[in-house]
C-alpha positions in Angstrom: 24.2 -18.7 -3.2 22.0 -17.8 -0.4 22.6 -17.1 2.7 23.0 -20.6 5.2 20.5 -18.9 7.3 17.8 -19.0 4.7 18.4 -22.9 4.1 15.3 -25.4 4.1 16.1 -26.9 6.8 17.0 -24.1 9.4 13.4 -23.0 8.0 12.0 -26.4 8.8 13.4 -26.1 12.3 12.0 -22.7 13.4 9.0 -24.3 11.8 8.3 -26.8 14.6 9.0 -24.4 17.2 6.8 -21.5 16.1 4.3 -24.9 15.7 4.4 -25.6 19.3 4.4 -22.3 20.8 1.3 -21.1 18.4 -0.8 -22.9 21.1 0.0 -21.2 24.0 -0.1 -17.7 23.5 -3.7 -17.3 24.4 -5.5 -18.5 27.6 -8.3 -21.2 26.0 -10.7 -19.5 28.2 -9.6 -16.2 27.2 -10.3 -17.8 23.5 -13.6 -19.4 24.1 -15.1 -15.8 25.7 -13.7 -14.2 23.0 -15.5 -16.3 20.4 -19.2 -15.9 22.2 -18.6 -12.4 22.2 -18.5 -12.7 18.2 -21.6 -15.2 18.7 -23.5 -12.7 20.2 -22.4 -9.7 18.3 -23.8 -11.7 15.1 -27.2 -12.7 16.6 -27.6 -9.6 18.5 -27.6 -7.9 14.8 -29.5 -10.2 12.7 -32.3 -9.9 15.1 -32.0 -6.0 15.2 -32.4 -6.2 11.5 -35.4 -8.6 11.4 -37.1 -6.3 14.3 -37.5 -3.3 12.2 -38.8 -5.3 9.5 -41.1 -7.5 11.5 -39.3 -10.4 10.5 -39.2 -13.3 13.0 -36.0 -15.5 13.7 -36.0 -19.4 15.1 -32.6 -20.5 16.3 -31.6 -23.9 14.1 -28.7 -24.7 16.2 -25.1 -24.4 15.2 -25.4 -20.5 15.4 -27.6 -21.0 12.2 -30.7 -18.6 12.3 -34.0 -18.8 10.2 -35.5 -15.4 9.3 -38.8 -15.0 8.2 -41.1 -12.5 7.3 -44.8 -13.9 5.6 -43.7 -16.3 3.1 -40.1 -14.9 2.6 -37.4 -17.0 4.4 -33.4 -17.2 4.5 -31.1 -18.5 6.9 -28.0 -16.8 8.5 -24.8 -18.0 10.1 -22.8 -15.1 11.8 -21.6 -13.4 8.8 -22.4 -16.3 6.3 -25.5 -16.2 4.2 -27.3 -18.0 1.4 -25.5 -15.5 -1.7 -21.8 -16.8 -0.2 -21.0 -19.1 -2.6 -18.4 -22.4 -1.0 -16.6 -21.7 -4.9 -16.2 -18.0 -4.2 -15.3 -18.2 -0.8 -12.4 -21.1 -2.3 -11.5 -18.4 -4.7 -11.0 -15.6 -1.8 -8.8 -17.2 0.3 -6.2 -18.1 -2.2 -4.5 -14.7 -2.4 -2.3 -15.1 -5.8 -5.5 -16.2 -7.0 -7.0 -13.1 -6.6 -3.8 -11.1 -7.8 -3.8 -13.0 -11.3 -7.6 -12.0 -11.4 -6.7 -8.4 -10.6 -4.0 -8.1 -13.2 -6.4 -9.2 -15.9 -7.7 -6.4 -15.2 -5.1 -3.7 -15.1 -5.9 -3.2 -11.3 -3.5 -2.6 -9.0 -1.9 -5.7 -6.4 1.0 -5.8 -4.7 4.3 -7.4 -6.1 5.1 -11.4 -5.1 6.7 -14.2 -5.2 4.9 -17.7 -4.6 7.2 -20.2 -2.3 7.5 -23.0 0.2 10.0 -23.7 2.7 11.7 -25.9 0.5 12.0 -23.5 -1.8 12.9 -20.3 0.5 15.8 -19.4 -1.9 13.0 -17.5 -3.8 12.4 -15.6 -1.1 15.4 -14.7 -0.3 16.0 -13.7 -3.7 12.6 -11.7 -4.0 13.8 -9.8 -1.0 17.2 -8.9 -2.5 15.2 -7.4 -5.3 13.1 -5.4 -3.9 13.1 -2.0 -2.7 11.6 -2.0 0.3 10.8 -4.1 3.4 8.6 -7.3 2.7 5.3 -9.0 3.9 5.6 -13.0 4.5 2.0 -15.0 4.8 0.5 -18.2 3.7 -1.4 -18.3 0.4 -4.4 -19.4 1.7 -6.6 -18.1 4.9 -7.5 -15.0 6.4 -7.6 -13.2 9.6 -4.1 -11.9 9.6 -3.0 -15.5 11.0 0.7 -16.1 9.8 1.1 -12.3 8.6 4.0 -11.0 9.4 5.1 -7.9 7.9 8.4 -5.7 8.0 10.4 -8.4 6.9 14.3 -6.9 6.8 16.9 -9.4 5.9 17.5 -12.9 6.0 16.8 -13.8 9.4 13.8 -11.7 9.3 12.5 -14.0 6.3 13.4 -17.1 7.8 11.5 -16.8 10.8 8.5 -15.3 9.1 8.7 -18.3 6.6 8.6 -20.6 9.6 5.7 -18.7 11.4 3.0 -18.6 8.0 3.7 -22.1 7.6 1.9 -23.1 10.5 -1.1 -22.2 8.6 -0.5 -23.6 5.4 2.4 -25.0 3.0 2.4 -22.7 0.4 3.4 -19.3 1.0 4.2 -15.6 -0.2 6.3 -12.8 0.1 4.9 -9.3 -1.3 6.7 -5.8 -1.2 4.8 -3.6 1.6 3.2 -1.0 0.6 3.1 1.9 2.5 -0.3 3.5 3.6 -3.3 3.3 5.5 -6.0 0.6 5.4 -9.0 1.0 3.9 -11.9 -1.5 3.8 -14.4 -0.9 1.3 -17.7 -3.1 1.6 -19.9 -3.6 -1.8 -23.0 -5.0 -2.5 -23.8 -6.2 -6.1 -21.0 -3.6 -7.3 -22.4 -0.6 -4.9 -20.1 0.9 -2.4 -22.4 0.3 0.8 -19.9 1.7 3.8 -16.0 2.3 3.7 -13.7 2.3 7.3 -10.5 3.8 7.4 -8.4 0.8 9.7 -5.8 1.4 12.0 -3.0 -1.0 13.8 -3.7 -1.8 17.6 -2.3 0.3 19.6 -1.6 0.9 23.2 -1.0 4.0 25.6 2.2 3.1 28.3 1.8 3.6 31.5 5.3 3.7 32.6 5.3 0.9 34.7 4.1 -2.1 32.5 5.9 -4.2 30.0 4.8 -4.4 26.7 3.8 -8.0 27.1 1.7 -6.9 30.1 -0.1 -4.1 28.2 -0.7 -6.6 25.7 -2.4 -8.4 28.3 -4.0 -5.6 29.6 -5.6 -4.9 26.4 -6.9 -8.6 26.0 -8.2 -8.4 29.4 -10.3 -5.2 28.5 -11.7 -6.5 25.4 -13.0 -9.3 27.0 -14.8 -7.3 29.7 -15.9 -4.7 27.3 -18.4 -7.7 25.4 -19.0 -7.7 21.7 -18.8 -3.6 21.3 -14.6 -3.5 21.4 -13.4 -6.2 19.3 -13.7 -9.6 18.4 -10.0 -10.3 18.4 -7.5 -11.2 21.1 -3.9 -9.5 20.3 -2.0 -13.1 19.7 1.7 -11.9 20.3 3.4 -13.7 17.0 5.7 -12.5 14.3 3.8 -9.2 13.5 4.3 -8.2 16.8 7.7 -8.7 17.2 8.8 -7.3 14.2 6.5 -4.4 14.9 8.1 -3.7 18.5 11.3 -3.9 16.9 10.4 -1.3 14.3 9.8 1.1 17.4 12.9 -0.1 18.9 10.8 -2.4 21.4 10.9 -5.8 22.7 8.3 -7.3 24.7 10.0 -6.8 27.4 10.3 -2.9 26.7 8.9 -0.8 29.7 8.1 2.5 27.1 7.7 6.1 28.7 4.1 7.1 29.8 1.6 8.3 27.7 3.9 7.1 24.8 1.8 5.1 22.1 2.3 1.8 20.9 2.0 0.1 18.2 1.5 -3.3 18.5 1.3 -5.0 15.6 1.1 -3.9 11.5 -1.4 -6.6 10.4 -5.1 -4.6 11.3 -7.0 -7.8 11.7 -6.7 -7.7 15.4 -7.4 -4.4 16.1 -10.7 -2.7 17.7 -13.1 0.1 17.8 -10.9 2.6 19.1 -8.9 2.0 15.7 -11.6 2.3 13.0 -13.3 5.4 11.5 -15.5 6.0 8.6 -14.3 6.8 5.4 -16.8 6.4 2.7 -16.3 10.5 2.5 -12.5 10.1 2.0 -12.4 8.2 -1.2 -12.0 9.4 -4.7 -14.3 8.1 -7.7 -11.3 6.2 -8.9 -10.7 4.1 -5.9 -14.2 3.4 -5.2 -14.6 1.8 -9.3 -11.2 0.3 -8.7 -13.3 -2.0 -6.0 -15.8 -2.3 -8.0 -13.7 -3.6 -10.5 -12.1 -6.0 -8.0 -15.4 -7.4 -6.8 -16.2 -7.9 -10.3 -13.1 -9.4 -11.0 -13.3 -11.8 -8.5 -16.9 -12.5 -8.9 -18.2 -12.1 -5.9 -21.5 -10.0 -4.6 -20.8 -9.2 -0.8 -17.3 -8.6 -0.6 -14.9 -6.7 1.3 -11.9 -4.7 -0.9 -9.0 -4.1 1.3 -6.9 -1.1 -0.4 -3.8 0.4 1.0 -3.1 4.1 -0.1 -1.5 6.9 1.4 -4.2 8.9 0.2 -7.7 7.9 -0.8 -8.4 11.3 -3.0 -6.1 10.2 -5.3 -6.0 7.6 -7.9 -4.0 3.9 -6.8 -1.1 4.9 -9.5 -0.9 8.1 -9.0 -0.5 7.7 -4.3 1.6 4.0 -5.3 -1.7 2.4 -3.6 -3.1 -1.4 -4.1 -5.7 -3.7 -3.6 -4.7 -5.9 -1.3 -6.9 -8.5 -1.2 -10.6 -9.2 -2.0 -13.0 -10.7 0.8 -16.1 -12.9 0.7 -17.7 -13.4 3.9 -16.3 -10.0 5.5 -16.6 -9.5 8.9 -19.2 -6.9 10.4 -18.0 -5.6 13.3 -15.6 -2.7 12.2 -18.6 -0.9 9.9 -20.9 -1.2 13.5 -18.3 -0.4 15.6 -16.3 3.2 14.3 -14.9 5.7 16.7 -17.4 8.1 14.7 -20.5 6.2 13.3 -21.9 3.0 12.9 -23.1 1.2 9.5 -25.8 -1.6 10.1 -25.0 -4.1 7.5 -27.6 -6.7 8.6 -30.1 -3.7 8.2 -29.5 -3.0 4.7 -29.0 -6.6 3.8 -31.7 -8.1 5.5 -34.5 -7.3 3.0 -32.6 -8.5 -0.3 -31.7 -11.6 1.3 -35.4 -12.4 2.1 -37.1 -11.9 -1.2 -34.3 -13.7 -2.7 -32.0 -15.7 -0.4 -33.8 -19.6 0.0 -35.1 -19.2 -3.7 -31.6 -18.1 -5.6 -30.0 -21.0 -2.7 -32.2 -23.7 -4.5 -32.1 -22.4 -7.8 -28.4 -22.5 -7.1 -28.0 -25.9 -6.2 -30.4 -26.9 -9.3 
């Protein structure tokens, strides 16, 4: 029998509360800012792109943008074009989806167990099996909203359970993997750029709490504009259970010039935290993704893998593919600590000779 703690309806309970609280850990101001400064990151690059072709853009409204150059024509929507298809994007986002569609292929995925809060005795018993600490998140989304890794016992499960439910009914829990992230960006099966990801962090200045570096941080990024990140650091479950993996709580005051993790999920994190890493990875990680893109069936798409080393094969480091993303964000492949990779640039010119076209023959 499982423990009482990891009953439905203790789960259901911690549910509502994470529910109401989700909405207050972010000014709406703070939000809103944060959301132009993706807004103009977008444009800002789509009309760098057309410039060096001599390509024109009209705004359409609804941050939709028409790019033309002679008779060629496609249309944009930050990170959205005409070759994201609404079935692969459907297909993306549910994340034992993609698993089942990696196994077929002999790649490598993480190990899980499907559940809902009803049915949190799998968990629990997916967590007694396994050998190391756990990952709890809903089956469907993206962002890193609901993640919360480091899951250690019961309590731990229960309150991770509660928070990914807020974003969705069905749910997972997967063995972590230890590593780095890697995001690997193809285009029609061709590696374009790879960045090496790491978790926010922050340095303490002796004097501050966690939760006011936190702030501190947020405050930064929104003054910084587009460049920093895009992301606000939400304190949820990830960061708790990150803190208390450093023997934090967001209350901690930590020594100065000690650095700080702040949360495991890399979503979130910013420039500072990204570095280029086409250079890093091995022939068979880079057809692994290939693989995975192809598995999927997707053309723009972002692998994430997690390795603790990227010259050697996925079996051989204990590596995986973690997930498989359509629409994949931009900014970390601009924005590096050491380089920048102009997706908009190399995209731009494909996208006009056969965006509008392939969209109508699509719909056809």
């Amino acid at each position: 029998m499982y423990p009482l703690i990891c009953r439905p309806s203790v789960a259901k309970i911690l549910y509502v509360g994470y529910r109401l609280r989700e909405a207050f850990h972010v000014r709406r101001s703070d939000t809103r800012l944060a959301l132009e400064h993706r807004s103009h990151f977008y444009t800002g690059l789509w009309r760098e792109a057309a410039t060096q072709l001599g390509a024109s853009i009209e705004v359409l409204g609804n941050e939709i943008l028409e790019i033309r150059l002679g008779k060629d024509c496609t249309r944009v929507q930050q990170n959205t074009t005409v070759i994201d298809r609404a079935i692969d994007v459907a297909v993306t986002v549910n994340k034992p989806l993609v698993h089942r569609l990696l196994a077929k292929r002999q790649l490598r995925t993480p190990t899980y167990c499907e559940f809902t809060l009803n049915e949190i005795a799998k968990a629990a018993v997916f967590f007694e099996s396994s050998a190391s600490k756990c990952v709890v998140k809903p089956t469907n989304g993206g962002g890193g909203r609901g993640v919360t890794t480091g899951v250690n016992g019961s309590f731990d499960l229960v309150r991770a359970a509660a928070s990914a439910a807020v974003y969705g009914r069905d749910l997972m829990i997967e063995q972590q993997v230890h590593g780095d992230v890697y995001r690997l960006l193809y285009f029609d099966g061709v590696l374009m750029d790879a960045v090496l990801r790491k978790p926010s962090t922050v340095i303490a200045d002796g004097k501050s709490t966690v939760r006011e570096l936190i702030r501190l941080e947020n405050e930064a990024r929104l003054n910084a504009g587009p460049k920093l990140a895009h992301a606000l650091i939400v304190i949820d479950m990830d960061v708790r259970s990150t803190l208390a993996n450093q023997g934090l709580t967001l209350s901690s005051v930590p020594t100065e010039g000690i650095a700080v993790t702040l949360k495991t999920v890399i979503n979130d994190n910013s420039q500072h935290d990204n570095f280029t890493a086409k250079h890093l990875l091995c022939k068979s990680i880079i057809e692994d993704g290939a693989a995975a893109a192809a598995a999927v069936g997707v053309r723009l798409v972002g692998i994430d893998v997690i390795t603790t080393d990227p010259r050697l094969p996925l079996a051989e480091s204990g590596g995986v593919i973690l997930e498989v993303n359509t629409t994949p964000s931009y900014h970390h492949h601009y924005y590096k600590r050491d380089g920048s990779y102009p997706v908009a640039v190399h995209l731009l010119p494909f996208l006009l000779t056969n965006g509008i076209a392939e969209q109508h023959t699509t719909a056809a």
